[in-house]
VMD Tcl script that draws the C-alpha trace (Angstrom):
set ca {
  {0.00 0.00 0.00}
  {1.41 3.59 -1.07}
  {1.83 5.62 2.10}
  {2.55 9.38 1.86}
  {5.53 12.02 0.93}
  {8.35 11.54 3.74}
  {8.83 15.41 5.43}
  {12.05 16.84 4.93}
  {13.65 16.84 8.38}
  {16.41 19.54 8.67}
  {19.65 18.91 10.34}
  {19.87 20.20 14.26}
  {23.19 20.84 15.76}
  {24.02 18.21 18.69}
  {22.61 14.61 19.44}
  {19.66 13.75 21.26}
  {19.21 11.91 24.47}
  {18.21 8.44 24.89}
  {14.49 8.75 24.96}
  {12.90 6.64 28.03}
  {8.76 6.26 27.55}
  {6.33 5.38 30.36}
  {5.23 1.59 29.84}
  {1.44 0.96 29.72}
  {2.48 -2.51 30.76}
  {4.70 -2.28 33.52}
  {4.23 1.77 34.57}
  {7.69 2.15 34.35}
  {9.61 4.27 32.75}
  {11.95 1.85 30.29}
  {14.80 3.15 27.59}
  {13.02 2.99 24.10}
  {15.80 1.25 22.61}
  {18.30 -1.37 23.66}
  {20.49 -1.54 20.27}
  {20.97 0.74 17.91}
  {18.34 -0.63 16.34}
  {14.72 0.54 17.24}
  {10.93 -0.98 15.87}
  {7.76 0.66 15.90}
  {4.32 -0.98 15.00}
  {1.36 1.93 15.24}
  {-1.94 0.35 14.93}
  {-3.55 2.12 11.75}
  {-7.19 3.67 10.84}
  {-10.08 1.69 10.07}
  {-11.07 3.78 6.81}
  {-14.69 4.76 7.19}
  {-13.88 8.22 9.67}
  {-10.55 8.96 9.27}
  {-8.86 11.48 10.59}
  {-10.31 13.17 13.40}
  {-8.34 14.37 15.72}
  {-8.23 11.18 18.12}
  {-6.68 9.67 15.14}
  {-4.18 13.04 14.62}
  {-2.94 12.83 18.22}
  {-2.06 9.44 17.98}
  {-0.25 9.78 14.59}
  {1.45 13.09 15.87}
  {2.45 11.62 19.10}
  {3.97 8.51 17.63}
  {5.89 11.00 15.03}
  {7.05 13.15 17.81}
  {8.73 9.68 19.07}
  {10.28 8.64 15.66}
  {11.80 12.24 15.48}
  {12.98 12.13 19.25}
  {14.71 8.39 18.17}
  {16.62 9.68 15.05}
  {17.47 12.63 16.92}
  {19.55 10.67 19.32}
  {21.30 9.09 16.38}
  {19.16 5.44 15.93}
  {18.18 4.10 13.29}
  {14.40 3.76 13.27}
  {12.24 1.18 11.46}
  {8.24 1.26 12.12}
  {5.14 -0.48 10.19}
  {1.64 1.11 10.37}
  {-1.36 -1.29 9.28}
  {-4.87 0.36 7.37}
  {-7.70 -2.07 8.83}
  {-9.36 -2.34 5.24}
  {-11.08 -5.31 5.71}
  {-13.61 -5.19 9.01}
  {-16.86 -5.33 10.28}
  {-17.40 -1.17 10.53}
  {-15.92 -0.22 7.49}
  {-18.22 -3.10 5.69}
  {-21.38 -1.31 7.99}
  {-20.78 1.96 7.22}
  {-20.48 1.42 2.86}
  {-23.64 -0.42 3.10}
  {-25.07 2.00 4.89}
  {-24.17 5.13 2.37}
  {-24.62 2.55 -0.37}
  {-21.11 2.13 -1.60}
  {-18.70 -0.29 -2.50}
  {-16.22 -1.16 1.26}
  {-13.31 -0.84 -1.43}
  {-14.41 2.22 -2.84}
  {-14.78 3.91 1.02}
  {-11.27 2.51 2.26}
  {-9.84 4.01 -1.03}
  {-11.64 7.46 -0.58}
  {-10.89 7.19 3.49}
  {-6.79 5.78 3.33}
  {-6.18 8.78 0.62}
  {-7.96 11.39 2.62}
  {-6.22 10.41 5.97}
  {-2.90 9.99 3.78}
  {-3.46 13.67 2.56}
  {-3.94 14.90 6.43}
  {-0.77 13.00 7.58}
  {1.10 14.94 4.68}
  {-0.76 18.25 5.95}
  {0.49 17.19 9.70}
  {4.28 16.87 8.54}
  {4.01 13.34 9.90}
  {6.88 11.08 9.00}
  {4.88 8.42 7.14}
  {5.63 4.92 8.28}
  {8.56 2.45 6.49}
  {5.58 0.11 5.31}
  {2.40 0.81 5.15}
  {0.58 -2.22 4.80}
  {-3.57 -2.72 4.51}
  {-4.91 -5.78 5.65}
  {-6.47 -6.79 1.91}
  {-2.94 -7.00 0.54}
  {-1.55 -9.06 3.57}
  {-4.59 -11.87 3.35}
  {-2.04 -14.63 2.43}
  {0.09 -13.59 5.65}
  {-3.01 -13.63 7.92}
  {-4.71 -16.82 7.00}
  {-1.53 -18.74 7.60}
  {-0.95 -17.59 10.63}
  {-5.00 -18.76 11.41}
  {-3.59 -22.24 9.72}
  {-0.75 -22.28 11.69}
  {-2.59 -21.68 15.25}
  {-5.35 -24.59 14.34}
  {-2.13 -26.90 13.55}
  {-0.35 -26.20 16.62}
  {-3.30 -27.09 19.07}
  {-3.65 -23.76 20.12}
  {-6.92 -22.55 18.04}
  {-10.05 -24.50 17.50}
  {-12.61 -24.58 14.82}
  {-16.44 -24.22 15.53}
  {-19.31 -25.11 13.27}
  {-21.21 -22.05 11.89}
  {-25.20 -22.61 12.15}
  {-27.53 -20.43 10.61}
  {-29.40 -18.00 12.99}
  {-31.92 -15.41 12.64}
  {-29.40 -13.05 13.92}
  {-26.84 -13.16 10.62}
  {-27.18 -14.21 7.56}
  {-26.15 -17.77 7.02}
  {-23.01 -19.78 6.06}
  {-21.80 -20.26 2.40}
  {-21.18 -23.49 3.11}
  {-22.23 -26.48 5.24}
  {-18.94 -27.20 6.40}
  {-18.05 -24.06 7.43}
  {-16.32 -23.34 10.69}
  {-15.33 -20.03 12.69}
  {-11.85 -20.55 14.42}
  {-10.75 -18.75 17.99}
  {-7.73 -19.18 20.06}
  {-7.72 -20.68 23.11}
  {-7.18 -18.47 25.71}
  {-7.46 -21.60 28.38}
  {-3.77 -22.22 26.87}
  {-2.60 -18.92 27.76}
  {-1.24 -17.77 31.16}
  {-0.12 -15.01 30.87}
  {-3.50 -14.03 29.48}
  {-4.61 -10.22 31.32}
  {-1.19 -9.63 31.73}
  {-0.90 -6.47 29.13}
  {-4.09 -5.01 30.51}
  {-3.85 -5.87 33.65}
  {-7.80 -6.19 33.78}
  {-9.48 -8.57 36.01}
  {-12.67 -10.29 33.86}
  {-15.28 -8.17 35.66}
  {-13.33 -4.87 33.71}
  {-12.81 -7.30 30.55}
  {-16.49 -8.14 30.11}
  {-17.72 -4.51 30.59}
  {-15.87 -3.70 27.07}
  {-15.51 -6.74 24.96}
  {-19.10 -6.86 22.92}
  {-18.85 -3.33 22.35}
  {-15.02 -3.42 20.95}
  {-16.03 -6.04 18.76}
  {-15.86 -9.18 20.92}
  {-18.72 -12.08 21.16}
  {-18.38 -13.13 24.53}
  {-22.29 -15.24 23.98}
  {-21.05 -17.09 21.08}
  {-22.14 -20.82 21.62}
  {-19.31 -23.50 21.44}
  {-16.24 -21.12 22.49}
  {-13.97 -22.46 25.45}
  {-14.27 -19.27 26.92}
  {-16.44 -16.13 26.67}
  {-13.48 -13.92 25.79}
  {-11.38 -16.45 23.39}
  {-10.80 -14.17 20.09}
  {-12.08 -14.73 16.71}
  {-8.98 -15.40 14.21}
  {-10.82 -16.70 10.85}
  {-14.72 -15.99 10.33}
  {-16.25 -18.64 7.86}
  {-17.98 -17.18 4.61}
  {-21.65 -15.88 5.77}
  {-23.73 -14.86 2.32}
  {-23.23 -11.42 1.39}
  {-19.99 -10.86 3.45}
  {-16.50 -10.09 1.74}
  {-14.53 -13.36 2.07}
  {-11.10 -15.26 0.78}
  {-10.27 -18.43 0.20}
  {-7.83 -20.83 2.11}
  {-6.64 -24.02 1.35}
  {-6.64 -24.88 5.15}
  {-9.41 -22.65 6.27}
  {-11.92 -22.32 3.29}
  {-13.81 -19.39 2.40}
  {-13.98 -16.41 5.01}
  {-12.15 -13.33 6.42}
  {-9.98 -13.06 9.37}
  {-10.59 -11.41 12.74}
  {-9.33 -8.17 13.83}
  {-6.49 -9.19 16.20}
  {-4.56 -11.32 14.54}
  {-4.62 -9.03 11.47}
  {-2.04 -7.03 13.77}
  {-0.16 -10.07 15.15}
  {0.47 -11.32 11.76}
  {1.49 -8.02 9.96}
  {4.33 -7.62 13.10}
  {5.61 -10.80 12.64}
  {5.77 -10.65 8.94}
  {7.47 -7.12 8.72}
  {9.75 -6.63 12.25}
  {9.92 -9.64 13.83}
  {9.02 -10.84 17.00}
  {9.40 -9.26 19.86}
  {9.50 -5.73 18.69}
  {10.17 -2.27 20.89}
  {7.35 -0.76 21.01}
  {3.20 -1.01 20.29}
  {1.27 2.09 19.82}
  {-1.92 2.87 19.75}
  {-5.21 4.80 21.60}
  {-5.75 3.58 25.31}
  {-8.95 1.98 24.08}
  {-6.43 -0.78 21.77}
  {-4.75 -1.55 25.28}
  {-7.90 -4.58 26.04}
  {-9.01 -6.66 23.68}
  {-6.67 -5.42 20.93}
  {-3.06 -5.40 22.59}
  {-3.84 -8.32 25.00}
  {-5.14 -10.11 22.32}
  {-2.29 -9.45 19.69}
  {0.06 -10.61 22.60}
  {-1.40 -14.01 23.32}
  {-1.35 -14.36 19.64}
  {1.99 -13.71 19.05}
  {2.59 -16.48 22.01}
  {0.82 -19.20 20.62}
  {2.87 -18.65 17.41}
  {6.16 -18.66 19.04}
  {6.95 -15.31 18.87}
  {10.18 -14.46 20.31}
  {11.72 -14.17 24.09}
  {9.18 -11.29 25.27}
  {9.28 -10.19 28.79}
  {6.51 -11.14 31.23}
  {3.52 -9.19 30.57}
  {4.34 -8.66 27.43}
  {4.85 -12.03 25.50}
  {6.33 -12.66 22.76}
  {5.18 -9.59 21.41}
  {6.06 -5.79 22.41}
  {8.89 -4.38 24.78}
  {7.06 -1.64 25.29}
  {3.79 -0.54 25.12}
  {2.79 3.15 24.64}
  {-1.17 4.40 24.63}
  {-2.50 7.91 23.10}
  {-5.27 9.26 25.87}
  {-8.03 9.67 24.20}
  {-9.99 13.04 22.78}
  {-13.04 14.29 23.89}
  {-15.50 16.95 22.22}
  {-18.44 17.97 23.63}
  {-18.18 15.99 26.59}
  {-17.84 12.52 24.97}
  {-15.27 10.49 23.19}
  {-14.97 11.37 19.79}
  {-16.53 8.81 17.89}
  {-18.50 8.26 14.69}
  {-21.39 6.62 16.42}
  {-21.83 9.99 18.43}
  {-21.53 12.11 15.52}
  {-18.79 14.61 17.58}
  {-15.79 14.70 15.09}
  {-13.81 16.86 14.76}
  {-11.92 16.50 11.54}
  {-8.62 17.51 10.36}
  {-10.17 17.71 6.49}
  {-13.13 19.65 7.61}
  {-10.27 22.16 9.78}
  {-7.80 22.29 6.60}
  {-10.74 23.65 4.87}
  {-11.68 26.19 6.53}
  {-8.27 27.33 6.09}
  {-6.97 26.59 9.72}
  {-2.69 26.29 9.40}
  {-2.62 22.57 10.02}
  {0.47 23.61 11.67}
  {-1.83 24.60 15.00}
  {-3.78 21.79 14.50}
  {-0.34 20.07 15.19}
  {-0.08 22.82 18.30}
  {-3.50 22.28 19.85}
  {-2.14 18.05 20.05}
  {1.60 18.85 21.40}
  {-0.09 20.77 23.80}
  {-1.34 17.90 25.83}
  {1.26 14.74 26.90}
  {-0.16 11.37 24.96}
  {-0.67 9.72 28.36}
  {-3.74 12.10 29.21}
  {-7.55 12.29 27.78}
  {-8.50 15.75 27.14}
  {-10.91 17.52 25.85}
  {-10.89 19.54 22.26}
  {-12.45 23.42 22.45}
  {-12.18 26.54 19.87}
  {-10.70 28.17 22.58}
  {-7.96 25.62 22.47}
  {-7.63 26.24 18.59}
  {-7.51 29.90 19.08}
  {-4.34 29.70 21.44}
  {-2.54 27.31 19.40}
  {-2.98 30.01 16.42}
  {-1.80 33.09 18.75}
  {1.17 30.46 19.80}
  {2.49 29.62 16.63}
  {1.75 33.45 15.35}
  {4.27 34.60 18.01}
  {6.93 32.31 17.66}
  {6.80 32.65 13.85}
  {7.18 36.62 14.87}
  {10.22 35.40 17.32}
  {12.06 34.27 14.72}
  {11.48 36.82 11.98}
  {14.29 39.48 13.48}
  {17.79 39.99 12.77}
  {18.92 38.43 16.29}
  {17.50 36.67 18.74}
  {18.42 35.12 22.11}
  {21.10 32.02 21.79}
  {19.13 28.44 21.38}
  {22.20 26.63 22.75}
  {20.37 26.24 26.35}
  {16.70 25.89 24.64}
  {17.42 22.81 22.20}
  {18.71 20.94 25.78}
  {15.68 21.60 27.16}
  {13.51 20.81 24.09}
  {15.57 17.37 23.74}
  {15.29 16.58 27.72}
  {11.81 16.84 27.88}
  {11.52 14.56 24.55}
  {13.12 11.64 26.15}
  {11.41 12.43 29.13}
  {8.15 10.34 27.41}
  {7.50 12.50 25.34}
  {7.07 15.60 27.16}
  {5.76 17.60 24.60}
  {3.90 20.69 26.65}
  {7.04 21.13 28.41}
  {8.61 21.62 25.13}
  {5.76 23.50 24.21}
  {6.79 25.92 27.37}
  {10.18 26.81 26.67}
  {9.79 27.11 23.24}
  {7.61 30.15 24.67}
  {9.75 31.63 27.36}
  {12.20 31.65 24.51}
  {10.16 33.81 22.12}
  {9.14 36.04 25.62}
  {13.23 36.96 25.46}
  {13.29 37.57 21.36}
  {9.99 39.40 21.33}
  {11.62 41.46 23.70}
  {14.41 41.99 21.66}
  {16.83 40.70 24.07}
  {19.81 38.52 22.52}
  {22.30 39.62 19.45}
  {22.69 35.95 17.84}
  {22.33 36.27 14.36}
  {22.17 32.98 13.91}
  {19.89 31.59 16.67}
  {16.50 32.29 14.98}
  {17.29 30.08 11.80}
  {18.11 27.45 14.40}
  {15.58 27.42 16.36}
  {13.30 27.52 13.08}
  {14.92 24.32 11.79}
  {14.97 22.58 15.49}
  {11.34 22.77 15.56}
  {10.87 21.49 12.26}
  {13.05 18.10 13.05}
  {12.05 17.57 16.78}
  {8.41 19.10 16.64}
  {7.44 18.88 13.20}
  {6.30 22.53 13.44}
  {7.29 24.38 10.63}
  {7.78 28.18 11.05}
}
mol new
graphics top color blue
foreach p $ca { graphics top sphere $p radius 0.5 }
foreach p [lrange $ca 0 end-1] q [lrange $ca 1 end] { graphics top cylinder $p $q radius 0.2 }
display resetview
């Protein structure tokens, strides 16, 4: 799958410092790398919304990180999926009355034209579930072999349409095989069952070992997209291992880090983990097996007191923003402004600062001289490996362009910079 234009990122004098991010897992803070090496896999848009700006602070904060790693002088590989090929995308086209293909098309180029907007570095491959079919299945083929997944016979219900074909069977993992199952959320089952139907879980399906055992391959129902496998038959594959195979296909298992929104952390990231087990993933650390090193969650965004989600109607979108003719540069503003470990809450008001913000330090840099950036671009690269401290950054960026708007400082060269600095560690662009 094409991904977008790769930002020019202009060189900064100096090295960064090892960046150290906040574990979801663990709570602890752990170095982001441990070679000179470092993998990233950021769990990718379902294309029937895309982007609002819960999707733009995840994107932005996981960019933020790539920029902070190459700063300190790693080399940095990451994969980003594009969930073409699921149960709300296939929803949402039959409910405007369009082909799913044409909508993840019209969806992956509009979100790929915001990322562009958003100077986000795009990812090394991008890679949509459609095109990685062959991967998935096999990996569903390779789980029944093992002993760790089991097949169940689909029977036509009033509830869904029925099976293509007699024979058909739906395949889950067994969790019962897992123990270190709960270990990446750290959720007891009372917390797990209060979530799972809604994020796309059947805990009521009859014949499952256990109410929260994931779907990996869902036989051929009539009218459904499906795919053939010589192993598996007709059908389509469930969400999780969609991730778990992509990973192991394109870094390897275990990997650094897994990103995503706090609401991937249970069933998605639990599940993708105890995936990646039964396969034989790696040596993974406990609570994290076989799978991530480190796991890093975007809060989420509210607006208008609610989670912004498509079933509430309360996006707001980056598109509908760029036309208006807001400076996607303070849409990138209003995000930094918040650390990715914290839900907040999007406003106008907010908006409106971010504008004045980026008005004055594009004034700040516009003189002859300015203050020396020496002490500023330590503090801008502390914070950064301090997880990601981005309003920090944010801060002294601003007591900075107090000093220059004052006309304090006789640097000639400080301004230009400072400009480029914020362009490769903040992917602001004055």
């Amino acid at each position: 799958m094409k991904s977008w234009p790769r930002p020019f990122l202009p060189h900064v004098p100096g090295e960064g410092h090892l960046l150290r991010l906040r574990d979801s897992v663990s709570g602890e803070l752990i170095p982001a790398t441990e070679t000179d090496d470092f993998t990233m896999y950021v769990c990718g848009i379902t294309p029937y919304d895309a982007t609002h700006l819960g999707h733009a602070a995840t994107y932005v904060t996981f960019d933020v990180l790539q920029r902070t790693i190459r700063d300190a002088g790693v080399h940095v590989a990451v994969v980003q999926n594009v969930t073409d090929v699921d149960d709300p995308l296939f929803e949402r086209a039959e409910r405007d009355g369009v082909d799913w293909r044409d909508l993840a098309r019209q969806e992956t180029d509009l979100f790929r034209d915001d990322m562009t907007a958003l100077a986000v570095i795009p990812p090394d491959e991008f890679v949509g579930v459609e095109e990685s079919m062959a991967t998935i299945a096999d990996a569903v083929a390779e789980l029944l072999a093992n002993g760790t997944a089991y097949a169940i016979p689909v029977e036509a219900t009033t509830s869904e349409p029925a099976a293509v074909s007699a024979a058909a069977r739906d395949v889950y993992l067994d969790l019962g095989q897992r123990d270190s199952f709960g270990q990446v959320s750290g959720w007891t089952r009372e917390q797990m069952d209060e979530v799972f139907a809604e994020r796309g879980g059947d805990p009521d399906r009859i014949g499952k070992r256990d109410r929260f055992d994931p779907l990996l391959w869902r036989a051929a129902r009539r009218g459904e997209p499906s795919w053939e496998h010589p192993a598996l038959g007709a059908g389509r594959p469930g969400w999780h291992i969609e991730c778990t195979a992509i990973t192991r296909a394109h870094l390897g298992l275990p990997f650094d880090v897994q990103g995503g929104g706090t609401d991937l952390l249970f069933p998605h990231h639990e599940m993708s983990a105890a995936q990646a087990e039964a396969l034989g993933g790696g040596s993974g650390r406990p609570g994290s097996p076989d799978f991530a090193r480190i796991y890093v969650h975007q809060g989420m965004v509210g607006y208008e007191g609610h989670k912004m989600s498509k079933s509430r109607g309360n996006l707001v979108l980056v598109s509908r923003l760029r036309a208006e003719g807001v400076d996607p540069m303070a849409i990138r503003l209003v995000l930094l402004a918040h650390h990715h470990a914290s839900d907040w809450e999007y406003s106008d008001e907010q908006l409106d600062a971010a504008r004045d913000r980026l008005a004055r330090w594009r004034t700040a840099v516009s003189g002859n001289t300015a203050p020396p950036t020496e002490e500023l671009l330590e503090e801008i690269r502390r914070t950064l490996a301090d997880d990601l401290d981005t309003p920090a950054a944010l801060a002294a960026v601003d007591a900075w362009a107090h000093r220059s708007l004052a006309q304090e400082g006789d640097d000639p060269t400080a301004a230009g910079v400072l400009a480029r600095a914020l362009d490769a560690l903040l992917g602001i662009r004055l």
